[in-house]
N, C-alpha and C positions, 0 to 999 in steps of 0.2 A: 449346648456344647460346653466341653469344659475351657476354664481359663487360669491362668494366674492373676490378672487383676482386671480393674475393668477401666482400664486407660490413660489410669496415673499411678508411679512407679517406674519401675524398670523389671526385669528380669535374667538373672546373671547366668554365667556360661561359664563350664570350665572343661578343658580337656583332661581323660583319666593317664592316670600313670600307675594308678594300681587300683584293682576292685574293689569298691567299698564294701565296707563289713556287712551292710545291710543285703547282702547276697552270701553272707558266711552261708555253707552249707549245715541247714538244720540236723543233718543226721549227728546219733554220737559219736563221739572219739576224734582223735586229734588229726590235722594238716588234713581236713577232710574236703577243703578246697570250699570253690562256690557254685552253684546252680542259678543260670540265665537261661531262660528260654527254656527251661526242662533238659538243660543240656550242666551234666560238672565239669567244673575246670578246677584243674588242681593248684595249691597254693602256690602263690607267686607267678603267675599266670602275666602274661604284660598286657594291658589294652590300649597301648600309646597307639595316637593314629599316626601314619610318618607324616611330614612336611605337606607333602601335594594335600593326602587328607585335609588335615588341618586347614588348608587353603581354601578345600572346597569347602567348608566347615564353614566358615565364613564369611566365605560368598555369600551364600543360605542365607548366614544370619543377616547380613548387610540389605541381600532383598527383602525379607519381611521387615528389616526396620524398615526399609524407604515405604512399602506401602500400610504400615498401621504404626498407631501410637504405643507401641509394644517396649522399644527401648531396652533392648537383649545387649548386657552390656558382660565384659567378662570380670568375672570375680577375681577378688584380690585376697592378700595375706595364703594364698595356698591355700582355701577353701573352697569345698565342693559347689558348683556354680547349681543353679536350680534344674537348668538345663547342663547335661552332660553327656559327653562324647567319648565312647571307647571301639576297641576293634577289635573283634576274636576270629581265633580260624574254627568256625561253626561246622558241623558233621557233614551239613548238605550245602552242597556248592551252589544248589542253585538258590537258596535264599539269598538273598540283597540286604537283609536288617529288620530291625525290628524298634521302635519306641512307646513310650509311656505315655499315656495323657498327662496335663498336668493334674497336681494336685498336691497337697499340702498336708494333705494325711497319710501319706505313703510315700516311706524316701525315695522308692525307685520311681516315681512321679518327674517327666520329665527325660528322662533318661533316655539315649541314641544310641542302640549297639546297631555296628556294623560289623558284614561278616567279612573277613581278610582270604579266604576259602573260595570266592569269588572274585576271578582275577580283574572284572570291570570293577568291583566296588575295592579294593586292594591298592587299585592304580588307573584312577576315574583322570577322565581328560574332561573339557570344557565343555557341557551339555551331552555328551553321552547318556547310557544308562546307569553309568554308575557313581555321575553328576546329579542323576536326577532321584537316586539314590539317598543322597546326602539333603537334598531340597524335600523331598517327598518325607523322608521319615522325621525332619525336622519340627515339619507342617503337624505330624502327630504329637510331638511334645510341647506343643505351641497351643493344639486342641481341636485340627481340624480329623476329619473324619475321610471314609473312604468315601466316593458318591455316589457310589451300588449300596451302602451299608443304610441299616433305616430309611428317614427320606430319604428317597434314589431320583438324580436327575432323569429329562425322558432321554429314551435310551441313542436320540441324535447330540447329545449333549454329554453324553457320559464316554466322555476321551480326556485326552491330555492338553489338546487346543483348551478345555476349558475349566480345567482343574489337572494341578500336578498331583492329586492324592488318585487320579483315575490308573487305572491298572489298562487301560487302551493307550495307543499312542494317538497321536493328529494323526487326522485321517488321512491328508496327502504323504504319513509317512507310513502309512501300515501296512503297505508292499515292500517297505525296503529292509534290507539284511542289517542285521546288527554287523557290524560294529557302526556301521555306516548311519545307520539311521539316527536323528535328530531329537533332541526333547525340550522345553522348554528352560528358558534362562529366569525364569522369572516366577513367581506366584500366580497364576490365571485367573480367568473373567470369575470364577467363583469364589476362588480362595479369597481372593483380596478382599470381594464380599462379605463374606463368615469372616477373617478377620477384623474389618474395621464396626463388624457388629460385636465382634466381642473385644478388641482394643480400643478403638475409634481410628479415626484417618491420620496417617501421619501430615498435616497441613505446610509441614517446612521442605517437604522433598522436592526438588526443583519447582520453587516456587516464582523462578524467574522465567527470561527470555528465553526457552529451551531449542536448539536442533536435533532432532532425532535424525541417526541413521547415514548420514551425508560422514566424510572423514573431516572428523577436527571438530565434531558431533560430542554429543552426549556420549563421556566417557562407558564404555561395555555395551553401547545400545548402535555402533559401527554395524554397517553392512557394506562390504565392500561388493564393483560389479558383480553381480552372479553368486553373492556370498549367500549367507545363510544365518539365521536370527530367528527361534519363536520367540513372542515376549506377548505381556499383556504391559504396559503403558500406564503407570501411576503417575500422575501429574498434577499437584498442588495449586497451581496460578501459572499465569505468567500469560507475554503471548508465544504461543509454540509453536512450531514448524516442524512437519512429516519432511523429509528433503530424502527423496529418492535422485537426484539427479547422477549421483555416480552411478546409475543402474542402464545399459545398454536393451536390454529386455521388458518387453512391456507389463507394466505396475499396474496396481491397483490400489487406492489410496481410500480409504472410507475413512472421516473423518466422525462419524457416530459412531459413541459409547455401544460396545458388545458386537460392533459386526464387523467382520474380518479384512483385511487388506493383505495384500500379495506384493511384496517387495524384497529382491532376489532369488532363489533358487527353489524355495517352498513355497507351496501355494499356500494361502489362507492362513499368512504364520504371523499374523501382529493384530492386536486387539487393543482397545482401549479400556479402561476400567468405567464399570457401568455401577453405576449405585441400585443403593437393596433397593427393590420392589422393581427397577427399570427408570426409576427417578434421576433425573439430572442433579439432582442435591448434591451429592456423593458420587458423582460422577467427574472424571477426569475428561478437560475440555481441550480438544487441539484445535486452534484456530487456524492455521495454512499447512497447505501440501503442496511440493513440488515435484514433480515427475521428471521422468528421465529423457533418453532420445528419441525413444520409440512412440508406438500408440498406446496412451496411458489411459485411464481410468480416474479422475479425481472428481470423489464427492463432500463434500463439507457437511455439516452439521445445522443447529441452530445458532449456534455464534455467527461473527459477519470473519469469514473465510476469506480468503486471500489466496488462490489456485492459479499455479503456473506448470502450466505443462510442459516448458521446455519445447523441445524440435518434437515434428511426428503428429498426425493428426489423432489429436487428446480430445477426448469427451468430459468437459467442465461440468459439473451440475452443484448450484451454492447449495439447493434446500432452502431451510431457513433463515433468518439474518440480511443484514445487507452486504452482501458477497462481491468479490472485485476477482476478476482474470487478471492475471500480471503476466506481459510479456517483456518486463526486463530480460537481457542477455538475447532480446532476437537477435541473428546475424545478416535483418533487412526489416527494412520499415514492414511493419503489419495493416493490413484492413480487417475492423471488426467492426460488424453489426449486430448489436443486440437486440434490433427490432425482428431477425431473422434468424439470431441465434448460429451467426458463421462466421469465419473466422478463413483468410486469404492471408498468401503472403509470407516470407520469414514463419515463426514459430506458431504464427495463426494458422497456416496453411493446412486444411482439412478438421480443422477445428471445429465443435459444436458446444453451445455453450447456452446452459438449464440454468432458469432463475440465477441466472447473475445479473445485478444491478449496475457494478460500475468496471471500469476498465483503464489498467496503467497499461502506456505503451512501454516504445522501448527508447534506446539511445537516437536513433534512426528518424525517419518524414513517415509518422505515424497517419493511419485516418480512423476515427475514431468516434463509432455512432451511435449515438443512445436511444430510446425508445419512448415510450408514453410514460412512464415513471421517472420518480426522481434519480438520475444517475449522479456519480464522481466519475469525472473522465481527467484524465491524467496525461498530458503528450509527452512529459520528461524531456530527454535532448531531442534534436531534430529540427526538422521543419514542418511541423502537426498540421492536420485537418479534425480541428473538434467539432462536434454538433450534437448538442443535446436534448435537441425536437421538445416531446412536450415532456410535462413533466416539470417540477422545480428542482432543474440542475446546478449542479456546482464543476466548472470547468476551468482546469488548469493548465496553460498552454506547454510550462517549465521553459526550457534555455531554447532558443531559435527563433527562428520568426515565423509565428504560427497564426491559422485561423481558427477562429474560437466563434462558434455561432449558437444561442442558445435557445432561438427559435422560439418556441413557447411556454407560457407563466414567469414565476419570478425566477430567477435564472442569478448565481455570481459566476462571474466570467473571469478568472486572472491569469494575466498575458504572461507575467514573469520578465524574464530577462526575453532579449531579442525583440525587433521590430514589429509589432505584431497587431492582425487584422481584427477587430471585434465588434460584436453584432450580437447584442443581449436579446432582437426582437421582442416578439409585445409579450405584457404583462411589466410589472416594477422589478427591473434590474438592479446590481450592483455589479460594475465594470470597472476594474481595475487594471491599467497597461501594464504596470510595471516598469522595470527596466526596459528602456531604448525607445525608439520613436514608433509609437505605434497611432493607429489610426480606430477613433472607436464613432461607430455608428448610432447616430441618435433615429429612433424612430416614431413613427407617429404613430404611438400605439395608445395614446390619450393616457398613458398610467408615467407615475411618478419613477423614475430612473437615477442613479447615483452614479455618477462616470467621474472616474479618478483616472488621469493621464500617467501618473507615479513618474519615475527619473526621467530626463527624456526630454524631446519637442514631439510632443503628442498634438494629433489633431481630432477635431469634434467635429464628425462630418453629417448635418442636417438638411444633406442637398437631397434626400427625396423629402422632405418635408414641402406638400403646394401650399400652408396658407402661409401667413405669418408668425414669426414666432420673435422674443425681444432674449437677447442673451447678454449677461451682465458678468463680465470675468472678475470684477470688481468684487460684485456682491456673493456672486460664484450661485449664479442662478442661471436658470434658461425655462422662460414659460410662454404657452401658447397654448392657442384652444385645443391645436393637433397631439400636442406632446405634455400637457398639464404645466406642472416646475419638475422642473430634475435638477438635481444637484450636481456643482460641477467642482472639480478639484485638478490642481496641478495642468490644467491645460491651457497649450501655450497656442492652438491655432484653429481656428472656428468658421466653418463649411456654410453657409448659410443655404435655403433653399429656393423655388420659384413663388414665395411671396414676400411681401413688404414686409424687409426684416432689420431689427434695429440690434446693433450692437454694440457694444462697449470692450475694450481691453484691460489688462492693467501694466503692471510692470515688469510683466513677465510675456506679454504677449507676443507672439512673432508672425503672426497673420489671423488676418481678418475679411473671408470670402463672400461676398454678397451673394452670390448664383443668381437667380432670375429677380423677377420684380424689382419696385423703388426702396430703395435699401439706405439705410442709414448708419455708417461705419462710423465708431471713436474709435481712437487708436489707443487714447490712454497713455501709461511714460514711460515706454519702453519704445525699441526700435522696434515699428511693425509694417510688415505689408499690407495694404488695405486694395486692394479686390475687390473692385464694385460688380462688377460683371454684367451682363444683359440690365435692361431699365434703366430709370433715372436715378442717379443715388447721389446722395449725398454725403462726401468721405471726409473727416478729418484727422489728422494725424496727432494732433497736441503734443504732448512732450515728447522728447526720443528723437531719432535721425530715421526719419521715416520713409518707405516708398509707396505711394497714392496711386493706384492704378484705377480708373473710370472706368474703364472697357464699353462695351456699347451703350449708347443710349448719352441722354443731355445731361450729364453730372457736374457735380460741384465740388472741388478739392480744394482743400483747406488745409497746410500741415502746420502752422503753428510754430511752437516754438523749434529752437535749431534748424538744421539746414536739412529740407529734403529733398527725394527727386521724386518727379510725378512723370510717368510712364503711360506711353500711349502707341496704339498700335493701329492696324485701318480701321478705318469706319468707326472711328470715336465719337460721332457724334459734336453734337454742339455744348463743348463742356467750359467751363471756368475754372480757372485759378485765382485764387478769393487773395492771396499772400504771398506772391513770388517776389523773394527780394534779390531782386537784377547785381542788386551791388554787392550777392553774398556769394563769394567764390565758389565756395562749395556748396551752393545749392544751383540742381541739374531738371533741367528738362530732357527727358528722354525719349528721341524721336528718331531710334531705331529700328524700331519693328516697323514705321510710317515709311512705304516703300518708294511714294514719291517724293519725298525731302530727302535729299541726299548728303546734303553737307549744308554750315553756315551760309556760303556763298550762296546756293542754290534757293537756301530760306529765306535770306534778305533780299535777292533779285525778284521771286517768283512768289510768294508765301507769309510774308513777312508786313502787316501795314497797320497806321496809326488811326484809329477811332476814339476820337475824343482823346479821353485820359486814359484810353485805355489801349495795350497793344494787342493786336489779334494773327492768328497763325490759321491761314486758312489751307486746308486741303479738297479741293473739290465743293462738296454739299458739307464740309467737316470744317469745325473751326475750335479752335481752344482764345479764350477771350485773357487776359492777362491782366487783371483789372490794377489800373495806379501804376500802368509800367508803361515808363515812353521807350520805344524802340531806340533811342540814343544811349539806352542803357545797357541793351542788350552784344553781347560779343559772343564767338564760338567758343567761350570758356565756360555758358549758361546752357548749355547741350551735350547730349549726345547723339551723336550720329551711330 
């Protein structure tokens, strides 16, 4: 094919204002005019295009610059551009024009007459025929060819959907009447091809974050509801987005190079540019599509796609890559499963959903379910249900207070902002609450775990854990033959389980639960609750203003420094207090929840007596032992009722 250069340079453009001499008519004798196209024109003949021309002129040029390294720039000083543009009123009305290959041994090389004799090419509107007039003969002074001519495409391929030099229209417009009917805005699936073989790729045309199609979109690439657009799609980089949403009528979205999509009133009218041979090298990649209200179609590519069908039940299929469904803007929480590929609810609703791996919900109380592969599951605003079964997922709960479960393998789980439930299940986690009080679940799945509480009073709950396990908020460990060591961060309150479990706080801590078994609580220097619960446990509080709860079974409470209160409820058992100092105002006995001591009076009368050096508080078969405290020291100022 012929060219002007082969991809560095430019190639200049000027419009005529008078016929170049190099069309003087060869016959002899004077004002003998000039010969185009085997047609004379007499001297001083005008070929100016008017304004609208000139416009379309232009356009042209603008679309082959954006898809090859061609660089059609207009010539200066009043000199003849390489490409040039005139208009004559030609004998036969029904010609459209004619151009020159390039070339550089022939001045009329390059050269664009159009005939003004034709009242579409005369006064061409925006994709018309005598738009496509001005694109098509351009494409021959540039050095493309016809696609019937020499090699010929096969004859499903030799239209206008996939070359503007085809003398067919798109097929879905070749029932319809001219004026009416549509042609392409743009260079096609082929041209661009032979172009960027013989310029190369223009690499700077929207090499950004592109929206096609949507208004407030990629300037000229608009489709309003029910509008009307052919284009083939040059796209240099970026991540880019098909956005049909202004479309009330159901789309179709193909996100592979060279196969058609249907978005507004033409079927089959948007293509993507496909590289020589069928290669992705040279191929133009669109990573997301958004559909409209109805029932949409969106297929993605091998990039990792991003498919949001909006309202209407949409058939998702990622293909290749790691593909994600987005139901941002539903107008109600959604339910998606990807282990069945369906999709309930808000803009899920009638959903089916092909090789997509992960899932953004919406604003809304998302539920959100992943499958045996690795997913991203996303809850955004709301009050979410994530689970990401097996698979090593990454689960994100976003703002609300969400449940995040991630079931099988290594799993990361982050709660974000809001109060939120988490549960890495077995395999090595990494559990992050985030913002606000969440609650995160240790499990005994024998593998190493990394639980981060983040802002908050978060708690570590290892109440199904039966053996023992030793938790150090200190060292910011927790090991046990059931649960290996996990790593612990930022957490302020720790769940123990039904065996002998030994704990430490720090200065950060605010509870500390024994659950079953003989349990051994440090409190550490902060003010913390200590929660012995069932068994015999041993609690102490050390630094901080602490509260010592025994709960059943023969415990031993200890709080140490400052003033605490040690809380007891029925059937406490036969417990000790190792430190109570009778003469420290503010330190309380709490024997509210104890439904037979009803007041001081009732304790000293009925409850209340002295063993040895020690004073004892008896309830039935239940005693609390007071060790070093004579009852003379006691007043109703050392209780609560």
């Amino acid at each position: 094919m012929p060219r002007w250069h082969t991809g560095s340079g430019s190639v200049t453009y000027s419009f005529l204002t008078a016929i170049p001499d190099h069309y003087d008519n060869p016959a002899p004798g004077t004002n003998d005019g000039s010969v185009i196209g085997g047609e004379t024109y007499a001297e001083g003949t005008n070929p100016t295009l008017t304004a609208t021309q000139q416009a379309m002129a232009e356009l042209a040029i603008a679309r082959y610059n954006e898809v090859a390294n061609i660089n059609i720039v207009a010539a200066t000083g009043g000199a003849l551009g390489q490409v040039t543009f005139g208009a004559l009123s030609m004998a036969e009305p029904g010609l459209y024009g004619f151009a020159f290959y390039p070339t550089t041994s022939d001045l009329t090389g390059g050269d664009v007459w159009l005939n003004n004799n034709n009242g579409i090419v005369a006064t061409p509107t925006l994709y018309d025929e005598g738009w496509d007039t001005f694109i098509h003969e351009l494409g021959h002074a540039l050095g493309l060819e016809h696609p019937f001519d020499g090699t010929t495409l096969p004859a499903n391929l030799e239209n206008s959907l996939y070359s503007v030099m085809s003398y067919s229209p798109v097929p879905s417009q070749a029932d319809v009447e001219d004026p009416i009917q549509q042609f392409p805005a743009t260079p096609m699936l082929y041209d661009i091809q032979a172009l960027q073989v013989l310029y190369g790729a223009n690499m700077s045309t929207r090499a950004g974050d592109d929206v096609y199609f949507a208004s407030g979109g990629v300037d000229g690439f608009e489709i309003s509801n029910g509008g009307s657009l052919i284009a083939t799609i040059w796209d240099a980089g970026g991540n880019d987005t098909f956005d049909a949403s202004d479309q009330t009528s159901a789309v179709r979205i193909d996100l592979r190079p060279g196969y058609a999509s249907t978005i507004g009133s033409i079927a089959d009218n948007i293509l993507i540019a496909l590289g020589v041979g069928g290669t992705r090298a040279m191929s133009a990649v669109i990573e997301n599509a958004v559909g409209g209200s109805a029932n949409d179609v969106l297929i993605g590519n091998t990039a990792n796609n991003v498919l949001r069908g909006n309202a209407g039940a949409d058939q998702l299929n990622g293909l290749g890559g790691s593909d994600t469904a987005s139901y941002a803007g539903s107008n109600a929480g959604v339910v998606v499963n990807l282990s069945n590929g369906t999709g309930q609810l808000g803009h899920a609703a009638g959903d089916t959903l092909t090789a997509i791996e992960n899932l953004i919900g919406s604003s809304l109380g998302d539920t959100l379910l992943g499958n045996a592969i690795a997913n991203l599951l996303q809850g955004e605003g709301g009050n979410d249900v994530l689970r990401g079964y097996a698979g090593n997922d990454r689960i994100e709960g976003g703002e609300g207070a969400d449940q995040l479960s991630g079931d099988f393998n290594a799993d990361t789980l982050l709660g974000d902002a809001g109060n939120d439930t988490l549960a890495g299940g077995a395999g090595g986690d990494y559990v992050d609450g985030g913002a606000g009080n969440d609650t995160i679940t240790g499990d005994a799945d024998g593998a190493r775990d990394i639980f981060g509480g983040g802002a908050g009073i978060d708690t570590l709950d290892y109440s199904a854990v039966t053996s023992a396990i030793t938790v150090d908020l200190v060292a910011g460990l927790a090991t046990g033959t059931a649960i290996d060591t996990d790593r612990l961060f930022g957490i302020e309150r720790v769940l123990g389980g039904s065996g002998d479990d030994v704990m430490t706080g720090n200065g950060f801590t605010t509870l500390l639960g024994g659950g079953g078994g003989n349990d051994t609580l440090r409190g550490g220097g902060g003010n913390n609750s200590l929660w012995g619960g069932t068994g015999n446990d041993n609690i102490r509080g050390y630094a901080g203003f602490d509260v010592l709860i025994g709960g059943a079974g023969n415990d031993r409470l200890q709080g140490d420094a400052n003033a605490d209160t040690f809380a007891f409820g029925n059937g406490f058992g036969k417990d000790i207090i190792a430190d109570f100092e009778a003469t420290n105002a503010a330190e309380k006995i709490d024997l509210s929840a104890v439904t037979a001591i009803t007041s001081f009076a009732d304790l000293a009368a009925n409850h209340l007596t002295q063993v040895g050096g020690n004073a004892v508080i008896t309830d039935g078969f239940n005693t609390i032992t007071l060790n070093g405290v004579s009852i003379a020291d006691l007043d109703a100022g050392d209780f609560i009722f």
